[in-house]
matplotlib code that plots the C-alpha trace (Angstrom):
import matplotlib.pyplot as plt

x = [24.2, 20.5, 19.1, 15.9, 12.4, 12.4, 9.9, 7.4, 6.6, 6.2, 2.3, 1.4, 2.8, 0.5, 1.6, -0.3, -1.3, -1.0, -3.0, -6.2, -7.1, -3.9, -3.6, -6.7, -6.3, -3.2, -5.2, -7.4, -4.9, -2.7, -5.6, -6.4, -3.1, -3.1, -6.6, -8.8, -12.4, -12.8, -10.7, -11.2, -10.2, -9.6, -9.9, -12.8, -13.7, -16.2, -13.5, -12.8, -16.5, -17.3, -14.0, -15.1, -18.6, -17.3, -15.3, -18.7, -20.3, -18.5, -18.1, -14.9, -15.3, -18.4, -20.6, -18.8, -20.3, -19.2, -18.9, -19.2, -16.6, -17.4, -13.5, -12.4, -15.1, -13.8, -15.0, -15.3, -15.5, -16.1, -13.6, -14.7, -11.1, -11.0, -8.9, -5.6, -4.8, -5.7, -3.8, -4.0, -2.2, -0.7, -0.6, -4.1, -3.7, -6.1, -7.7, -9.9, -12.3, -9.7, -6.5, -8.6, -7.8, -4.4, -4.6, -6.5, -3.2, -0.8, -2.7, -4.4, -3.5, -6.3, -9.5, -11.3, -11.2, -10.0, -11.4, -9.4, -11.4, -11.3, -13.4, -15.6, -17.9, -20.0, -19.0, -16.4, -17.1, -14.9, -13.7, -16.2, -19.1, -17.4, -17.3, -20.6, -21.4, -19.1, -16.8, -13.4, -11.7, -8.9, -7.4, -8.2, -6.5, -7.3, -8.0, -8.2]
y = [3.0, 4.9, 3.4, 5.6, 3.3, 0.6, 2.2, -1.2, 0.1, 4.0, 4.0, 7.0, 6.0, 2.8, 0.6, 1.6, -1.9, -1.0, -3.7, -4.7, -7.5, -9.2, -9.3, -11.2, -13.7, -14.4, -14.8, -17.0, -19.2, -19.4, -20.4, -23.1, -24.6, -24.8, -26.8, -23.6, -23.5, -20.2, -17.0, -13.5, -10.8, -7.6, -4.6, -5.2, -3.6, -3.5, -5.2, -7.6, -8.8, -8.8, -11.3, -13.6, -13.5, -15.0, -17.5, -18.4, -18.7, -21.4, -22.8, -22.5, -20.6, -21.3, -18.6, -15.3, -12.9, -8.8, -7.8, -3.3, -2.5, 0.9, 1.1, -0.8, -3.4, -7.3, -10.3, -14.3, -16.7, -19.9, -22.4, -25.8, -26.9, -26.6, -23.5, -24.5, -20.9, -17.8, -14.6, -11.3, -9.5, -6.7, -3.9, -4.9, -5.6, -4.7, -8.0, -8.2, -10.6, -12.6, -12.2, -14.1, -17.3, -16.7, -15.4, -18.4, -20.3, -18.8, -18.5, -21.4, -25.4, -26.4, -25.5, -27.9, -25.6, -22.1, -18.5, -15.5, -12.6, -9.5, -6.0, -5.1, -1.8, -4.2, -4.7, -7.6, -11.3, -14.1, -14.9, -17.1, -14.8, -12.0, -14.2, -14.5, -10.7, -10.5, -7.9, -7.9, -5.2, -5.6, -8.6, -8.6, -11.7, -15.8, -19.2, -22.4]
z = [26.1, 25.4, 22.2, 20.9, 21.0, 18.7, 15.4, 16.4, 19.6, 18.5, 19.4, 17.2, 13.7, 12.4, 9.3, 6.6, 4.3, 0.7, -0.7, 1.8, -0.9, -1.5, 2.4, 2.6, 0.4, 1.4, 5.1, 3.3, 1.1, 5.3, 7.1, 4.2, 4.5, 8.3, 8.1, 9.6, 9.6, 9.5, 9.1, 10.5, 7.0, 8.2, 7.1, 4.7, 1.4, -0.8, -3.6, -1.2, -0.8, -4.2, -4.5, -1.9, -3.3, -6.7, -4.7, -2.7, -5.6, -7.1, -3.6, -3.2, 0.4, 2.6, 4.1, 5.4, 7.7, 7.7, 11.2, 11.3, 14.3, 13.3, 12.0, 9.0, 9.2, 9.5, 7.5, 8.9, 6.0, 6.6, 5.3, 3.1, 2.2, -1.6, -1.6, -3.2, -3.8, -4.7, -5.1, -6.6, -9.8, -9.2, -11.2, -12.6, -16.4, -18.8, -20.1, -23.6, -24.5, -26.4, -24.0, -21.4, -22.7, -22.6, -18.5, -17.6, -19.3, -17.9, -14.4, -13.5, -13.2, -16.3, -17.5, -15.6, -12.8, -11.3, -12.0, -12.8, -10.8, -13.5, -12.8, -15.4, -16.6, -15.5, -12.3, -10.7, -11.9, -12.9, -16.1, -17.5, -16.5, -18.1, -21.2, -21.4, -21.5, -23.7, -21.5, -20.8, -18.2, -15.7, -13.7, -9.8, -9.2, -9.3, -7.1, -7.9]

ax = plt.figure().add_subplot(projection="3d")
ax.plot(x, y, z, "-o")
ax.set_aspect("equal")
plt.show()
């Protein structure tokens, strides 16, 4: 019996991935787990960078380099350990000044620690910083 090519092998039709960031921290949260020092993120975007940014920032992540392939672009971050995870909402609420509190509750283990990742007028910034500039705007996602 002739059974047509399997759709994974059709070379012309690629998958298309629907969410680029959610994809890579889910690389990142993976690699974590399995005791990686670093992790290759691909395909890159500008949200992406700006999320791993924050996370560098409270050093969460270590360095990460952007590598141009002249396609999609790919990202190696460099891995410290204190990822225990980090995910993204989906669809991306809208969050005011005074429903953070409330997100940071519901999101992350205590106060003590974690970011929610939110993307402000003012550009994309965790929780704490939007706080300050007294912005709210919509909820990228979280680690801790």
């Amino acid at each position: 019996k002739h059974y047509p090519p399997h759709p994974s092998t059709d070379t012309d039709t690629a998958m298309v991935l629907m969410n680029v960031l959610a994809h890579a921290l889910r690389n990142i949260v993976n690699a974590e787990r399995r005791g990686k020092r670093q992790v290759i993120i691909r395909p890159s975007s500008k949200v992406i960078v700006k999320f791993l940014e924050t996370m560098m920032k409270h050093g969460y992540i270590g360095e990460f380099e952007i590598i141009d392939d002249r396609r999609s672009g790919k990202i190696v971050v460099e891995l410290t350990g204190r990822v225990n995870k980090c995910g993204v909402i989906s669809p991306r609420f809208d969050v005011t000044l005074d429903e953070i509190e409330k997100w940071v509750t519901d999101l992350l283990p205590s106060r003590l620690f974690g970011y929610l990742v939110l993307t402000t007028s003012l550009g994309i910034m965790d929780h704490e910083e939007a706080r300050r500039k007294h912005t709210g705007g919509k909820i990228l996602g979280f680690f801790y």
